[in-house]
C-alpha positions as CSV (number, residue, x, y, z in Angstrom):
1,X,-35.8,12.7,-1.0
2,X,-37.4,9.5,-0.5
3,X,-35.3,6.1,-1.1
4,X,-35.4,3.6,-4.3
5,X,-36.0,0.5,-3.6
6,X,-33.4,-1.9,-4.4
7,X,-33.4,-4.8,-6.8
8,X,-31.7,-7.8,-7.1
9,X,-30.6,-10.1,-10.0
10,X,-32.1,-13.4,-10.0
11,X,-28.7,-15.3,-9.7
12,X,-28.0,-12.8,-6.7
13,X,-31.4,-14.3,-5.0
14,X,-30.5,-17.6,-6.4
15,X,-27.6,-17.6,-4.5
16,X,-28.6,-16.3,-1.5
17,X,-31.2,-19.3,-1.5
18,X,-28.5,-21.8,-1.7
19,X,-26.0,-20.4,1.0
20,X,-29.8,-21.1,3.4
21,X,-30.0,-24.4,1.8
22,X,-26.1,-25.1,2.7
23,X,-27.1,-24.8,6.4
24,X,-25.9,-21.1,7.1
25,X,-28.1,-19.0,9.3
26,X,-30.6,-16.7,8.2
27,X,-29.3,-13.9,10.0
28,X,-25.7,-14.6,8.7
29,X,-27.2,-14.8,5.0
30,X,-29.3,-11.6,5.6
31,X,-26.4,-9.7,6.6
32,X,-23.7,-10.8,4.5
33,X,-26.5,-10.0,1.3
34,X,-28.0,-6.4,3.4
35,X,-31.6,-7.7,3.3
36,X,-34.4,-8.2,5.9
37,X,-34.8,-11.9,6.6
38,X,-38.4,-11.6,5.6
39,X,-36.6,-11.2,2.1
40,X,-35.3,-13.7,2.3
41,X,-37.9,-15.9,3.5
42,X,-39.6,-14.4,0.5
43,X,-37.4,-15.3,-1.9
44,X,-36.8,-19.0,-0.6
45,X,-40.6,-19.7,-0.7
46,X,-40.8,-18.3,-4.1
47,X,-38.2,-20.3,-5.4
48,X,-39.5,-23.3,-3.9
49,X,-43.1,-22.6,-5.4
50,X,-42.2,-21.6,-8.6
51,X,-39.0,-23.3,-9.3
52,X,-37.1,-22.1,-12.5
53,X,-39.7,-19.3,-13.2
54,X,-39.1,-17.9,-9.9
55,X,-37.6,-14.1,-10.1
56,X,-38.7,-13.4,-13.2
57,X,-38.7,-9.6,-12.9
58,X,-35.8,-7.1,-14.4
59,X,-33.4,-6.9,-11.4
60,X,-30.4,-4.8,-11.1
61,X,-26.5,-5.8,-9.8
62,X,-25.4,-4.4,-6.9
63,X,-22.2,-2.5,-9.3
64,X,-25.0,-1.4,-11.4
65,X,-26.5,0.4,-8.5
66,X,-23.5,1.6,-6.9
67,X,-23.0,3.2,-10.7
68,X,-26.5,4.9,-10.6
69,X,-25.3,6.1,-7.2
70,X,-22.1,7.5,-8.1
71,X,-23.6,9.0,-11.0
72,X,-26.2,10.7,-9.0
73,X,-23.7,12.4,-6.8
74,X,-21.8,13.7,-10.0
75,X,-24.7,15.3,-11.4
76,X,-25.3,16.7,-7.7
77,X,-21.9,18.0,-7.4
78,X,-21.9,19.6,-10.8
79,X,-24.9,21.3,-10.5
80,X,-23.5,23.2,-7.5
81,X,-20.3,23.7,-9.2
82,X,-22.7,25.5,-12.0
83,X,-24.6,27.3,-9.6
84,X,-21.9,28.9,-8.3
85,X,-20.1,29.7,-11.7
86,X,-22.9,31.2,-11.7
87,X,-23.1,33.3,-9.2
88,X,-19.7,34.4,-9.7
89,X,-20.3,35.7,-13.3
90,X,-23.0,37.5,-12.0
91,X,-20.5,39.0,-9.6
92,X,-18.3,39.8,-12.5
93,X,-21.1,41.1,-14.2
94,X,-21.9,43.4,-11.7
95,X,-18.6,44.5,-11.2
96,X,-18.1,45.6,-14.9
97,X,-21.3,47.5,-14.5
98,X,-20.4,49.5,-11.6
99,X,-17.2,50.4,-13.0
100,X,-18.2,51.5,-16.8
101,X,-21.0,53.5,-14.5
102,X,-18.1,55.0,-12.4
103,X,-15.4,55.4,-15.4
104,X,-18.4,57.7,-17.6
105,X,-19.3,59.3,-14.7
106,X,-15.6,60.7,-14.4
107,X,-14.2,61.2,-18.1
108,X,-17.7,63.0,-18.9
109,X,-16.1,66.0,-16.7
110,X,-13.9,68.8,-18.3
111,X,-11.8,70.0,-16.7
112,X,-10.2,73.8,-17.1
113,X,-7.2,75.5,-16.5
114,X,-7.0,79.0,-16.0
């Protein structure tokens, strides 16, 4: 499964912007935000160009994705758990077959003394 790509609010890229504009590095920004310095560089020029209408898009928070994330890996672990529920009434299933097969097969018999 491929990746999502990731979005960021506009105060998050906001910030980001100012931290470079304080004088920190942009390796040091890129890391402490997890983004490419080209994002950055991105970002900075955009918000330079277009001032306050700069980011304009629908981003999400970094909680909201780790949310979507951890809400992923619920649905993924209950759909296993329901697979294998399953499975396991099949089983049972089964089972109860076999033996009503194997109980008939045995009272159907008479049995005579002499």
């Amino acid at each position: 499964m491929g990746q999502t790509r990731r979005k960021f609010t506009k105060e998050f890229k906001e910030a980001a912007v100012r931290r470079l504009e304080l004088g920190a590095s942009m390796a040091e920004v890129a890391r402490a935000c997890e983004v490419d310095a080209n994002v950055l560089h991105r970002w900075r020029r955009e918000l330079r160009e277009r001032g306050a209408k700069a980011f304009s898009g629908n981003g999400r928070s970094r909680s909201e994705e780790n949310r979507v994330a951890e809400l992923e890996r619920k649905v993924g672990r209950q759909a296993m758990e329901i697979d294998f529920l399953r499975r396991c009434l099949q089983h049972a299933d089964e089972q109860r077959k076999l033996q009503a097969l194997t109980t008939r097969g045995s009272s159907t018999r008479t049995w005579r003394t002499k």
